[in-house]
mmCIF file of the N, C-alpha and C atoms, coordinates in Angstrom:
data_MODEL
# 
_entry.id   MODEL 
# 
loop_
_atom_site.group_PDB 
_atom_site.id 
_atom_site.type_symbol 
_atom_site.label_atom_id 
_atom_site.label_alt_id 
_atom_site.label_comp_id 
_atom_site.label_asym_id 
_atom_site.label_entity_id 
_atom_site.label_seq_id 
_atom_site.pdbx_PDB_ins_code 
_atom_site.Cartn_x 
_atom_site.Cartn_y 
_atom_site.Cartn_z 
_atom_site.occupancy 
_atom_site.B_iso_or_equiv 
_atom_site.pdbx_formal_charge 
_atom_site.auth_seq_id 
_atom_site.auth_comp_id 
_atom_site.auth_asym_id 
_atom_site.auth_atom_id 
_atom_site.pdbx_PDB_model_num 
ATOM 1   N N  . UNK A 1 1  ? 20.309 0.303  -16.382 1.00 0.00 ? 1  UNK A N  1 
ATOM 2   C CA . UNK A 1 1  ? 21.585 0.577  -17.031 1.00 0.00 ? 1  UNK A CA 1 
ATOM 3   C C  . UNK A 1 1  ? 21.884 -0.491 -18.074 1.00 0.00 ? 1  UNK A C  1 
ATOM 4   N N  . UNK A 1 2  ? 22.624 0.030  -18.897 1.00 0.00 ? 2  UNK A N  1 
ATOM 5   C CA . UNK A 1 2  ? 23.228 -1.060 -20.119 1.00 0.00 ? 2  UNK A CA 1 
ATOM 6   C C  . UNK A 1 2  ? 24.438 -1.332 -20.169 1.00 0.00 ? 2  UNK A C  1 
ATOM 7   N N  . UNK A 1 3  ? 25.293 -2.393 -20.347 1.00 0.00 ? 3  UNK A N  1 
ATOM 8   C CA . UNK A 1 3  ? 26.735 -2.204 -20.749 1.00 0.00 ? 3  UNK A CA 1 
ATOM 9   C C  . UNK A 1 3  ? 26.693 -1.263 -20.957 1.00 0.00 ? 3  UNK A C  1 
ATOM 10  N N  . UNK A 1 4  ? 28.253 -0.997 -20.449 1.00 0.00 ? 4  UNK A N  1 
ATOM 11  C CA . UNK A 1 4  ? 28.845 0.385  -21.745 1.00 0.00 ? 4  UNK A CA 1 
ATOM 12  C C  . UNK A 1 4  ? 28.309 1.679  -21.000 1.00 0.00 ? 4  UNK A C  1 
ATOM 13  N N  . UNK A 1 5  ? 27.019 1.915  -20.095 1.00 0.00 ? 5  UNK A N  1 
ATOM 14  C CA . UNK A 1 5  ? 26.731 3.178  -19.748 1.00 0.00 ? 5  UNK A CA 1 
ATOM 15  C C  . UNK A 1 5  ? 27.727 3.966  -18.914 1.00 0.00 ? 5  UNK A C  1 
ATOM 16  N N  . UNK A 1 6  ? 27.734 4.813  -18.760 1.00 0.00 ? 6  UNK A N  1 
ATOM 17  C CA . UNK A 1 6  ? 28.512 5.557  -17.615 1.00 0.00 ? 6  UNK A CA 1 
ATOM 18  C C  . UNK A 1 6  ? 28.282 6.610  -16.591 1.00 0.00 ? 6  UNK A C  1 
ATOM 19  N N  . UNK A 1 7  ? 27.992 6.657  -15.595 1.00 0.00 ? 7  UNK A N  1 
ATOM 20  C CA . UNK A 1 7  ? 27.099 7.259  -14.509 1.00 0.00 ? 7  UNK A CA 1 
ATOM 21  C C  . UNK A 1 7  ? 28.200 8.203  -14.029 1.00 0.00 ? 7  UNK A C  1 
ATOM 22  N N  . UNK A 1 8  ? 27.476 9.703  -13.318 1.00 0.00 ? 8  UNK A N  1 
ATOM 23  C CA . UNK A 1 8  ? 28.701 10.279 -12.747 1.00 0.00 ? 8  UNK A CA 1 
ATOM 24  C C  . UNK A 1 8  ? 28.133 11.269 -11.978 1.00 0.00 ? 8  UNK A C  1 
ATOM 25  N N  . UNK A 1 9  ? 28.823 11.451 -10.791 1.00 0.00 ? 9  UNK A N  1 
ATOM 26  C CA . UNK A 1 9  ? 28.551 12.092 -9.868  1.00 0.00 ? 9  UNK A CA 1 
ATOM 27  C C  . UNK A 1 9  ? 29.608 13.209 -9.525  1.00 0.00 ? 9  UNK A C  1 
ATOM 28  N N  . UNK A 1 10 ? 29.676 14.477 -9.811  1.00 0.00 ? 10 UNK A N  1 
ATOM 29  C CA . UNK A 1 10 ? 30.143 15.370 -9.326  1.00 0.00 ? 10 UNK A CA 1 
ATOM 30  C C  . UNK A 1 10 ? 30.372 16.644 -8.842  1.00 0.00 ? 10 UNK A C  1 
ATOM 31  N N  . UNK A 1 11 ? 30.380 17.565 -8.181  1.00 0.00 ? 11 UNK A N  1 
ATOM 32  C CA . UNK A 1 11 ? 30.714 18.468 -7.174  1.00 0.00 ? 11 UNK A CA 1 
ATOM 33  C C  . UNK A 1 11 ? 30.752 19.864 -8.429  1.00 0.00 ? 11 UNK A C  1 
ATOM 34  N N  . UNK A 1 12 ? 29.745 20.812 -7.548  1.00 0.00 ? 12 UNK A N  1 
ATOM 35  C CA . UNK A 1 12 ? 29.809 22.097 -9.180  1.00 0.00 ? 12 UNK A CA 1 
ATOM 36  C C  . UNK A 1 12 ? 31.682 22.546 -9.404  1.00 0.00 ? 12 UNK A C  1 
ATOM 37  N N  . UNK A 1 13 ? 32.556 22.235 -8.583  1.00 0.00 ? 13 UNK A N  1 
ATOM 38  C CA . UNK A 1 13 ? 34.025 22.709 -9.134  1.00 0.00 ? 13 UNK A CA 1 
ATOM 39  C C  . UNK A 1 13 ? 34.169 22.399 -10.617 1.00 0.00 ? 13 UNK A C  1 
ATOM 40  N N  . UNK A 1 14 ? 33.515 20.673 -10.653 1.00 0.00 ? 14 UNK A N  1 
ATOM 41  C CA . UNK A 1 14 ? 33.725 20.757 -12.306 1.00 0.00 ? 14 UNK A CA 1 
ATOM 42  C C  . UNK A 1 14 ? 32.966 21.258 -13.086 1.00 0.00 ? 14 UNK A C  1 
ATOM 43  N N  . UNK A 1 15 ? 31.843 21.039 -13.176 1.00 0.00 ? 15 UNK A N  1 
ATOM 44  C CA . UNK A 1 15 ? 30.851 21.962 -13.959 1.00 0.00 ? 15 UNK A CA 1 
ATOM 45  C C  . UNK A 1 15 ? 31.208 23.471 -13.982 1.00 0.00 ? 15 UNK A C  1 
ATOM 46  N N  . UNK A 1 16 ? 31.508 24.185 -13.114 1.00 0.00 ? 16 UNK A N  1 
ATOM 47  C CA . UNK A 1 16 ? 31.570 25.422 -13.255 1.00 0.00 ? 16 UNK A CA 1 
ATOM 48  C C  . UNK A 1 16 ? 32.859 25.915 -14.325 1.00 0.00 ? 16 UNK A C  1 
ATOM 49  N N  . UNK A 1 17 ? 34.073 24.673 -14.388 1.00 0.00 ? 17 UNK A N  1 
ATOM 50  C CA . UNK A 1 17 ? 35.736 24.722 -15.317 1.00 0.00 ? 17 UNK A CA 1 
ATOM 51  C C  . UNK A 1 17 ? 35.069 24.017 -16.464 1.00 0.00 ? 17 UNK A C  1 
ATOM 52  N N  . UNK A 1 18 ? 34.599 23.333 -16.253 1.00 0.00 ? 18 UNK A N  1 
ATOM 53  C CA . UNK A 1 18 ? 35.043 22.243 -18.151 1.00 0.00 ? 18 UNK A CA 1 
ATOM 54  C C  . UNK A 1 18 ? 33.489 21.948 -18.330 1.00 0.00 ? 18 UNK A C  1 
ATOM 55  N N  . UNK A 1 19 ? 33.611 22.470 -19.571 1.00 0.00 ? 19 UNK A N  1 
ATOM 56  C CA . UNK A 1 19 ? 32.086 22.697 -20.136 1.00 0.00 ? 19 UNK A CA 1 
ATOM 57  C C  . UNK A 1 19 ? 31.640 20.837 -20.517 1.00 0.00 ? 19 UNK A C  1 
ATOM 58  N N  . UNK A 1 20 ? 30.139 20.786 -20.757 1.00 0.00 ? 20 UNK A N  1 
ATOM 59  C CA . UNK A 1 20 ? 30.011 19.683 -20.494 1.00 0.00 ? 20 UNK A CA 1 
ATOM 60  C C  . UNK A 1 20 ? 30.121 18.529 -21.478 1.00 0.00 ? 20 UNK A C  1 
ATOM 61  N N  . UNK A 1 21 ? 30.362 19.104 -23.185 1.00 0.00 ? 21 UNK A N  1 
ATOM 62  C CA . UNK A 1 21 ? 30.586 18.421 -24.061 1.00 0.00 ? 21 UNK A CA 1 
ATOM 63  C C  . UNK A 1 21 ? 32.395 18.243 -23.886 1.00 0.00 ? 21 UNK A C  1 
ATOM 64  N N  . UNK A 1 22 ? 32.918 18.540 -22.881 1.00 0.00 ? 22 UNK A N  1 
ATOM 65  C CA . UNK A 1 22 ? 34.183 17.967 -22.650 1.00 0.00 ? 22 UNK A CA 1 
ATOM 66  C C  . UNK A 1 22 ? 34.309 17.049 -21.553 1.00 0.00 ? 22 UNK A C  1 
ATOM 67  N N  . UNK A 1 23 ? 33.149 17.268 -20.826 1.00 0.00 ? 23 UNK A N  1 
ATOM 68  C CA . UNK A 1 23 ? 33.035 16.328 -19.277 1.00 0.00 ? 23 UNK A CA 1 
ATOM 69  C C  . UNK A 1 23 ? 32.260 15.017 -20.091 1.00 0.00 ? 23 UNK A C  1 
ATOM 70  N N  . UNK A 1 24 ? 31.481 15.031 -20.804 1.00 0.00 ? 24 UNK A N  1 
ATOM 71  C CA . UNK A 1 24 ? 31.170 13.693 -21.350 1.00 0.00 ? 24 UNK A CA 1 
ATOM 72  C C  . UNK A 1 24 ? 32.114 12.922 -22.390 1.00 0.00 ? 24 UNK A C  1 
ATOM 73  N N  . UNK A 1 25 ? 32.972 13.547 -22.935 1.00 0.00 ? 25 UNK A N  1 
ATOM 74  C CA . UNK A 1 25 ? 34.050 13.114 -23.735 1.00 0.00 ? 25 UNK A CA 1 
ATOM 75  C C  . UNK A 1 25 ? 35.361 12.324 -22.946 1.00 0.00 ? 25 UNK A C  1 
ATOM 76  N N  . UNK A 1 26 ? 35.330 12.962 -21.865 1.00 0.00 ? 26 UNK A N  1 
ATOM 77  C CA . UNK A 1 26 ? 36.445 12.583 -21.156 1.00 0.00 ? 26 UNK A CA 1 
ATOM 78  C C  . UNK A 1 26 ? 36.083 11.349 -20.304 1.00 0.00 ? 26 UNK A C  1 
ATOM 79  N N  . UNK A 1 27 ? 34.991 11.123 -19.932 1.00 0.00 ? 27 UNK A N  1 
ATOM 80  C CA . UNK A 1 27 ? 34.000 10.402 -18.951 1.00 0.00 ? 27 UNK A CA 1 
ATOM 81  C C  . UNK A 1 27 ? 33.858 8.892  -19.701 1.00 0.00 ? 27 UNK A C  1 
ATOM 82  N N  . UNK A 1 28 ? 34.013 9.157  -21.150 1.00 0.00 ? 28 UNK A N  1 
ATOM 83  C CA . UNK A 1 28 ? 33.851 8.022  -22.367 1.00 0.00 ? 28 UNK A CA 1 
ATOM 84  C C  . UNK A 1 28 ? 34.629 7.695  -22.993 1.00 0.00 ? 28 UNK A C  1 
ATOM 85  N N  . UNK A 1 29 ? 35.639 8.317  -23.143 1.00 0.00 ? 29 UNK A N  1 
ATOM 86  C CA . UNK A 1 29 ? 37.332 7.971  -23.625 1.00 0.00 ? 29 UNK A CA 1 
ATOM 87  C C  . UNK A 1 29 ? 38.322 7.086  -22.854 1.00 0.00 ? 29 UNK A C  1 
ATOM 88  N N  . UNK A 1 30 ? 38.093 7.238  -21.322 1.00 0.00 ? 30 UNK A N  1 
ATOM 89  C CA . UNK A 1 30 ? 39.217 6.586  -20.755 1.00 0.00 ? 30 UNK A CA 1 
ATOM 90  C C  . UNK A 1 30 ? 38.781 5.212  -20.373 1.00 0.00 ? 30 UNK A C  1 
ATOM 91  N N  . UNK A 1 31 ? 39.987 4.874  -20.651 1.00 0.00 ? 31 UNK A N  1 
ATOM 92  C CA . UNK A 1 31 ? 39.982 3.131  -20.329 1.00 0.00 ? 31 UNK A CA 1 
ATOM 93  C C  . UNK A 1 31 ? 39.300 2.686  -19.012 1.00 0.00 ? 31 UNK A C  1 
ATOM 94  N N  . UNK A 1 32 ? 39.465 2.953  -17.893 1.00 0.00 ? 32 UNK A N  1 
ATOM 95  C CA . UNK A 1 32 ? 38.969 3.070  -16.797 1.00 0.00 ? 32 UNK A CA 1 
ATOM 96  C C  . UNK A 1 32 ? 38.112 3.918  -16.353 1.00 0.00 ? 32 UNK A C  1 
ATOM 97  N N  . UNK A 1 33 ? 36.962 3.520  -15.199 1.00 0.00 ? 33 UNK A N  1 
ATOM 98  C CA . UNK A 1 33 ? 36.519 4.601  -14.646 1.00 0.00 ? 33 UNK A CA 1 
ATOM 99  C C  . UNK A 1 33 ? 37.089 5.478  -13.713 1.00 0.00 ? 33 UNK A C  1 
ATOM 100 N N  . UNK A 1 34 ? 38.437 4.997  -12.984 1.00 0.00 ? 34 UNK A N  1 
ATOM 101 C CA . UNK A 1 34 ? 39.178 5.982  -11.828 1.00 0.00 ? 34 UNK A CA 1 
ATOM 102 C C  . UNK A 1 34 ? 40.280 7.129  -12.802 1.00 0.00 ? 34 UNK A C  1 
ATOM 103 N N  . UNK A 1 35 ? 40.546 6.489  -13.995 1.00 0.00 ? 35 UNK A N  1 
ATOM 104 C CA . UNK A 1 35 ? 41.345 7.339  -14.974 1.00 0.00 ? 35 UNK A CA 1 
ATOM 105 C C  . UNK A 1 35 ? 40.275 8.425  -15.370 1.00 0.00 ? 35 UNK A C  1 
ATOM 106 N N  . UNK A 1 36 ? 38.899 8.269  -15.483 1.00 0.00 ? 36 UNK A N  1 
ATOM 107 C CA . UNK A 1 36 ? 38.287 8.950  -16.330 1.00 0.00 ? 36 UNK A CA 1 
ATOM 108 C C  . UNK A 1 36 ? 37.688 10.143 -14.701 1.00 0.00 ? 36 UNK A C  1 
ATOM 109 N N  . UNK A 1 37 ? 37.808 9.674  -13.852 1.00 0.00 ? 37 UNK A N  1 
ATOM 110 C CA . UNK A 1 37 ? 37.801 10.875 -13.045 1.00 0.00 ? 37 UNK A CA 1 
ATOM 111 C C  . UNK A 1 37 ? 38.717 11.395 -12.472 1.00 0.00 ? 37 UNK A C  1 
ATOM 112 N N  . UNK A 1 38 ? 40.133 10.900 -12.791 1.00 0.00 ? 38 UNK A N  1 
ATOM 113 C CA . UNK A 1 38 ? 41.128 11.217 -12.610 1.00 0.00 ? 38 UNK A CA 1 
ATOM 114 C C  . UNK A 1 38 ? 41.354 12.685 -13.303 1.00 0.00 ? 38 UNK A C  1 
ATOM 115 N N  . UNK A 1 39 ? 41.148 12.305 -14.691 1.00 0.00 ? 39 UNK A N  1 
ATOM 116 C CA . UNK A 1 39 ? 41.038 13.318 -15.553 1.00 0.00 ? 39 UNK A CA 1 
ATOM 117 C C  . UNK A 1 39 ? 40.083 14.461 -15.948 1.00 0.00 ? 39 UNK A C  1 
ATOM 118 N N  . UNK A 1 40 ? 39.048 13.902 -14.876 1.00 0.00 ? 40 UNK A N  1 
ATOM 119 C CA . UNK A 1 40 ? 38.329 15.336 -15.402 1.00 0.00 ? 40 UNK A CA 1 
ATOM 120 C C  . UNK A 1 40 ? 38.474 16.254 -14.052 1.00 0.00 ? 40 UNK A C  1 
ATOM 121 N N  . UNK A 1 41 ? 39.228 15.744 -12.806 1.00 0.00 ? 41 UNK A N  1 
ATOM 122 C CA . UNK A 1 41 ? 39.902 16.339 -11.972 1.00 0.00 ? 41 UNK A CA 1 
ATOM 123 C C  . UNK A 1 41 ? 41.081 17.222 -12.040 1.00 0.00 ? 41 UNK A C  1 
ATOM 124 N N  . UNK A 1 42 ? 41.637 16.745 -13.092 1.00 0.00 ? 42 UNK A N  1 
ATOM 125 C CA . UNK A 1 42 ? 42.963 17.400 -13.756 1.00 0.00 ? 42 UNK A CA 1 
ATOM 126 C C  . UNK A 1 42 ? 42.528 18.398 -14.230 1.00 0.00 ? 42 UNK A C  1 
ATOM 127 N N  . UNK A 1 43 ? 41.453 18.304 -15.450 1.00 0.00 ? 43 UNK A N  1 
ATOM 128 C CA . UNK A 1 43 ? 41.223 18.856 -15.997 1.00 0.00 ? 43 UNK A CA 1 
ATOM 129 C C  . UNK A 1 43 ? 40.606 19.985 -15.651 1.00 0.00 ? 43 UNK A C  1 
ATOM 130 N N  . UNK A 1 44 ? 39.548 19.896 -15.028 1.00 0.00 ? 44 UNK A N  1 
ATOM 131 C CA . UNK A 1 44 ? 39.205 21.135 -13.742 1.00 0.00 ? 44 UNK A CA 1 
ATOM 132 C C  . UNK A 1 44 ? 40.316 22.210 -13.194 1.00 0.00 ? 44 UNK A C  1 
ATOM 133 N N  . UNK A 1 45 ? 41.544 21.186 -12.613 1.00 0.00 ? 45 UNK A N  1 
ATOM 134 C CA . UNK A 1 45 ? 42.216 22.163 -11.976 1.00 0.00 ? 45 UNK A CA 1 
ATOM 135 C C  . UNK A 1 45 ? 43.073 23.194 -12.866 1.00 0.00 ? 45 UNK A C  1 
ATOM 136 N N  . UNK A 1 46 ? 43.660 22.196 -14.093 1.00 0.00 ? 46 UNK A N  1 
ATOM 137 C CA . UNK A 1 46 ? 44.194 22.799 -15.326 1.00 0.00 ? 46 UNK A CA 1 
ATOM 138 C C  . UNK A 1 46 ? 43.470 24.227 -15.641 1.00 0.00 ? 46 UNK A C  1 
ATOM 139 N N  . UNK A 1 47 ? 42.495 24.316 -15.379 1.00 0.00 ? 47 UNK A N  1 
ATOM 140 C CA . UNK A 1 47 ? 41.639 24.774 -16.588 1.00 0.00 ? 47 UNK A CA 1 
ATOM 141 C C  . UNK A 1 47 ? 41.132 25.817 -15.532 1.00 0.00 ? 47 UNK A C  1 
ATOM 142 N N  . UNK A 1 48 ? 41.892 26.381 -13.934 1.00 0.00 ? 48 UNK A N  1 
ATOM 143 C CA . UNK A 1 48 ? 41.783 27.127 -12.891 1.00 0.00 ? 48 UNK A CA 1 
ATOM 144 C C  . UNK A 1 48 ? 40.632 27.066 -12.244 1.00 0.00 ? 48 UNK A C  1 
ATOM 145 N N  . UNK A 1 49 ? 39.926 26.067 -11.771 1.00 0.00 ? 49 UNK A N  1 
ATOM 146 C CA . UNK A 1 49 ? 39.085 25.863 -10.796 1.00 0.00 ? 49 UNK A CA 1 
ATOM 147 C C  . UNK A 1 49 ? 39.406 25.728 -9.508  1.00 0.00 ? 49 UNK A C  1 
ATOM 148 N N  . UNK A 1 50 ? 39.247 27.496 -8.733  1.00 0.00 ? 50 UNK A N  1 
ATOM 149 C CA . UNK A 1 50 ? 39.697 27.612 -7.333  1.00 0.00 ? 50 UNK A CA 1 
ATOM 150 C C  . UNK A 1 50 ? 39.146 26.236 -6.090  1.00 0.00 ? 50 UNK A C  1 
ATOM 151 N N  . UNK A 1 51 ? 37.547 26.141 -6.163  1.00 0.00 ? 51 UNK A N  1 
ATOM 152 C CA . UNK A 1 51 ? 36.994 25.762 -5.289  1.00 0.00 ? 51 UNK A CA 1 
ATOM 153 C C  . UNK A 1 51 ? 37.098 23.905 -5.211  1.00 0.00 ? 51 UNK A C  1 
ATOM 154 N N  . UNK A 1 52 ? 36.408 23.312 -4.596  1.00 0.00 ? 52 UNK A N  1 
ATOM 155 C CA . UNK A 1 52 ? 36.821 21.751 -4.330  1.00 0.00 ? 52 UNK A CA 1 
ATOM 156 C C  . UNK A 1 52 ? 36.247 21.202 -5.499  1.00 0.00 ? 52 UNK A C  1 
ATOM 157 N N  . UNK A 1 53 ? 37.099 19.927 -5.859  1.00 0.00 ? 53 UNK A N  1 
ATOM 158 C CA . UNK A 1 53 ? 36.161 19.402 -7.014  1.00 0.00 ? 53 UNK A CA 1 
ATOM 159 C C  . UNK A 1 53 ? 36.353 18.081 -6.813  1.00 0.00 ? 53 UNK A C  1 
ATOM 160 N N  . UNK A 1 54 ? 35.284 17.046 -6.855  1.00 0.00 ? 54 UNK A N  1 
ATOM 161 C CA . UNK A 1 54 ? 35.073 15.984 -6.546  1.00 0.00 ? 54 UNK A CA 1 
ATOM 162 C C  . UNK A 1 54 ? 34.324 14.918 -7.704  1.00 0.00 ? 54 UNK A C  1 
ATOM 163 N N  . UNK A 1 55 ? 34.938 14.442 -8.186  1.00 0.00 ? 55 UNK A N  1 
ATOM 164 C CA . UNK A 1 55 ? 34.245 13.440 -9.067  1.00 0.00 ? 55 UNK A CA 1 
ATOM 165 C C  . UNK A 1 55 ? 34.328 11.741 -8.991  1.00 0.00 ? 55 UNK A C  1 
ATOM 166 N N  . UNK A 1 56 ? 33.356 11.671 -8.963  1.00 0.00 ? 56 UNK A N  1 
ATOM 167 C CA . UNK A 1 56 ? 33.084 9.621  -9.325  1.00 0.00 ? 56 UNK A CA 1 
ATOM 168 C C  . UNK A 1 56 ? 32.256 9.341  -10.631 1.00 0.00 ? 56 UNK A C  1 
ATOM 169 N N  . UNK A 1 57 ? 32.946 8.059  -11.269 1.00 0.00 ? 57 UNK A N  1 
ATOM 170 C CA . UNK A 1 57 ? 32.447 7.623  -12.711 1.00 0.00 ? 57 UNK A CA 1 
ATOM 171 C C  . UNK A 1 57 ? 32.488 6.097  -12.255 1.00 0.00 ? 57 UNK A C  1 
ATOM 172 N N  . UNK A 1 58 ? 31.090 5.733  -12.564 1.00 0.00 ? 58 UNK A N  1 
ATOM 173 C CA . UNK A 1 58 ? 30.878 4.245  -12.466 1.00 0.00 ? 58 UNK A CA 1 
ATOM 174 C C  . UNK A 1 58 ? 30.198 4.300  -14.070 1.00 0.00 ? 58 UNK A C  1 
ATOM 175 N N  . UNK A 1 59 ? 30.938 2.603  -14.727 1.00 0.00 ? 59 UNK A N  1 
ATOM 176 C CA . UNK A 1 59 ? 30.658 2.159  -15.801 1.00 0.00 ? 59 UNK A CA 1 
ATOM 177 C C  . UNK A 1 59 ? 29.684 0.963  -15.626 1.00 0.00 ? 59 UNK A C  1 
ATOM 178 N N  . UNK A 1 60 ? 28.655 0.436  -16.176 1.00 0.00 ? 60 UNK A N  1 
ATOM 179 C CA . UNK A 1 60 ? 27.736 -0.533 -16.295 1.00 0.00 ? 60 UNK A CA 1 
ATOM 180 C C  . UNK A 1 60 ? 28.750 -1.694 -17.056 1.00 0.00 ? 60 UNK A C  1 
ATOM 181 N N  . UNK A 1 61 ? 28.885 -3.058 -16.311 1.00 0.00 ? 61 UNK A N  1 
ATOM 182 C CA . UNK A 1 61 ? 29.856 -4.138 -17.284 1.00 0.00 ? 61 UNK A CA 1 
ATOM 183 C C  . UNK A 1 61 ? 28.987 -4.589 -17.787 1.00 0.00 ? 61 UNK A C  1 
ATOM 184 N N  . UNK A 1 62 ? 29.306 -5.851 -18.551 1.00 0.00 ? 62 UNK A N  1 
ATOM 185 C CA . UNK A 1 62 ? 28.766 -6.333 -19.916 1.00 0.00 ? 62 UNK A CA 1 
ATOM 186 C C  . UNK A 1 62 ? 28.094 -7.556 -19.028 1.00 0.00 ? 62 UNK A C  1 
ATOM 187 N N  . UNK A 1 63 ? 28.148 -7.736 -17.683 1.00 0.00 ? 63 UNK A N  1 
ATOM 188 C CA . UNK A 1 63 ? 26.907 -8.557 -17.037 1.00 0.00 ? 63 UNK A CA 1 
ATOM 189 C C  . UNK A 1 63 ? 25.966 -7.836 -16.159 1.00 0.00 ? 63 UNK A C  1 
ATOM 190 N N  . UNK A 1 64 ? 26.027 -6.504 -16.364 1.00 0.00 ? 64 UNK A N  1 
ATOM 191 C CA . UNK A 1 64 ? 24.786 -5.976 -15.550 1.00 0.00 ? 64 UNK A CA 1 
ATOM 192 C C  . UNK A 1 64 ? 23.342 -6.367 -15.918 1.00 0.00 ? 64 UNK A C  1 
ATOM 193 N N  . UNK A 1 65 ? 22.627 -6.394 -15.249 1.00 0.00 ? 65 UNK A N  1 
ATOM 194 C CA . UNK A 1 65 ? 21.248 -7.194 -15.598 1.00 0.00 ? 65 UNK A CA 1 
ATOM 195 C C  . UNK A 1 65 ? 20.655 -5.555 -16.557 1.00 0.00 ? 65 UNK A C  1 
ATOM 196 N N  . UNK A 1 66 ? 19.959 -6.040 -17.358 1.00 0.00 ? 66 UNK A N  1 
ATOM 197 C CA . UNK A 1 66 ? 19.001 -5.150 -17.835 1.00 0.00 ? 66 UNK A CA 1 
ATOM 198 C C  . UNK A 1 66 ? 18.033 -4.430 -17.188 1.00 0.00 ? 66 UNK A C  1 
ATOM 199 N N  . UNK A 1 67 ? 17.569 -3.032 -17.751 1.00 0.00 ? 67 UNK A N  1 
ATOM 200 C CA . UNK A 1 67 ? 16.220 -2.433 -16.905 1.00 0.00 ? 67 UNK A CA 1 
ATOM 201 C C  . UNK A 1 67 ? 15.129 -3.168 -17.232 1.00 0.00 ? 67 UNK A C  1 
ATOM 202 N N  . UNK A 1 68 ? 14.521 -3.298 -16.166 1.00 0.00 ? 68 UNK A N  1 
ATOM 203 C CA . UNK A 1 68 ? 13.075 -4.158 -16.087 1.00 0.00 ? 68 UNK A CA 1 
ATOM 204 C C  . UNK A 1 68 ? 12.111 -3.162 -15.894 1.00 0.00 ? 68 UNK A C  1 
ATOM 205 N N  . UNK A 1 69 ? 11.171 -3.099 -16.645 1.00 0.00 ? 69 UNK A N  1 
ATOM 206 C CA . UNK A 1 69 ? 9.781  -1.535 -16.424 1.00 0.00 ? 69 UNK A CA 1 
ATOM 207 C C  . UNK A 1 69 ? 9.244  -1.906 -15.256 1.00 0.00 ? 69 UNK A C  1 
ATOM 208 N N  . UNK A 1 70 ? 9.303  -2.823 -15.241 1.00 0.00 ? 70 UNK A N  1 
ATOM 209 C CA . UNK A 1 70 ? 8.270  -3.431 -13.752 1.00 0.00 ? 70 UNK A CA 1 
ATOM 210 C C  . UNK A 1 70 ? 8.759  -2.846 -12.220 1.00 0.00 ? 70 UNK A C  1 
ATOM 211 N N  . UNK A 1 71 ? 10.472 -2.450 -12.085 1.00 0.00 ? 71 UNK A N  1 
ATOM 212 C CA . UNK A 1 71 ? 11.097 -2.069 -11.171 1.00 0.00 ? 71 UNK A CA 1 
ATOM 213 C C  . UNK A 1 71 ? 10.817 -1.221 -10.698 1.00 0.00 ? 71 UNK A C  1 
ATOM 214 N N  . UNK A 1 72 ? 11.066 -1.071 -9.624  1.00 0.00 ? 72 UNK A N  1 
ATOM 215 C CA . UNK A 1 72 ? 10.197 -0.038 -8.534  1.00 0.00 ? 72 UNK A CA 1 
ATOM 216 C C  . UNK A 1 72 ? 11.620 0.291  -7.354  1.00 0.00 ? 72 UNK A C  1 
ATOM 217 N N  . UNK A 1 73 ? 11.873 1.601  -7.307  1.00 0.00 ? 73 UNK A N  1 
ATOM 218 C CA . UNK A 1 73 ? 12.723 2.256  -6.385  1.00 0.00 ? 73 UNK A CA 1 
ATOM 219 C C  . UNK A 1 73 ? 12.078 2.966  -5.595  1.00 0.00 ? 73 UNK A C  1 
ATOM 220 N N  . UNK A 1 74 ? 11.975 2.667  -4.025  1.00 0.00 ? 74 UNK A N  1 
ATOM 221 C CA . UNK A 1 74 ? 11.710 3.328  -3.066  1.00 0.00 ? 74 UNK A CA 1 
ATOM 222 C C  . UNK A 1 74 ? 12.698 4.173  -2.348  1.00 0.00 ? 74 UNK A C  1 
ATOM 223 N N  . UNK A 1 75 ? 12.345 5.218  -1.733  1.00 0.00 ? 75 UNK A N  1 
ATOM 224 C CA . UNK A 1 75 ? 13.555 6.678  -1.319  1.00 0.00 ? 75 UNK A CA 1 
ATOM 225 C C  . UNK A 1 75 ? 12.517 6.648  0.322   1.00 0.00 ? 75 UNK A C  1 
ATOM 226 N N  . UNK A 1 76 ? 13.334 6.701  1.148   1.00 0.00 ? 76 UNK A N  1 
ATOM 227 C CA . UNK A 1 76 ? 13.082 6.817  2.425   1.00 0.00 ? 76 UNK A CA 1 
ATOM 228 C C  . UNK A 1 76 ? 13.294 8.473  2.556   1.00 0.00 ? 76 UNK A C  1 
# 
C-alpha cells in the first residue's frame, strides 16, 4: 500500500444501489475513512437498497511502510 490508498470492503447491498464510479468517488472525497463509509451507507439506502449493507474503508497514512517485492503472504 501507499499513502493516500484506500482499501474497502463491502457487502453486495452496495454494489447492487450505487454504481461503482460513485462508490470510488465517495470512498476518496471524504475526509475520513468512517465518514466515507458512512456515506456510501447512506447512499445505498437513499438510493433504495432493500437488503443489508455493510461497508469498511481503511486509508494507508503517510507512514505506512512501502510494498517490498520480496514479501510473501501466507493464507492458512
Amino acid at each position: 500500500l501507499q499513502a493516500g490508498d484506500v482499501v474497502m470492503l463491502c457487502s453486495d447491498g452496495l454494489v447492487k444501489s450505487v454504481p461503482d464510479a460513485a462508490i470510488r468517488s465517495i470512498a476518496a472525497n471524504h475526509e475520513s475513512a468512517q465518514s466515507a463509509a458512512d456515506a456510501l451507507v447512506e447512499r445505498s439506502l437513499h438510493d433504495g437498497e432493500q437488503d443489508n449493507v455493510t461497508v469498511v474503508v481503511a486509508r494507508a497514512s503517510k507512514g505506512a511502510p512501502k510494498a517490498d517485492s520480496s514479501t510473501v503472504l501466507r493464507r492458512r
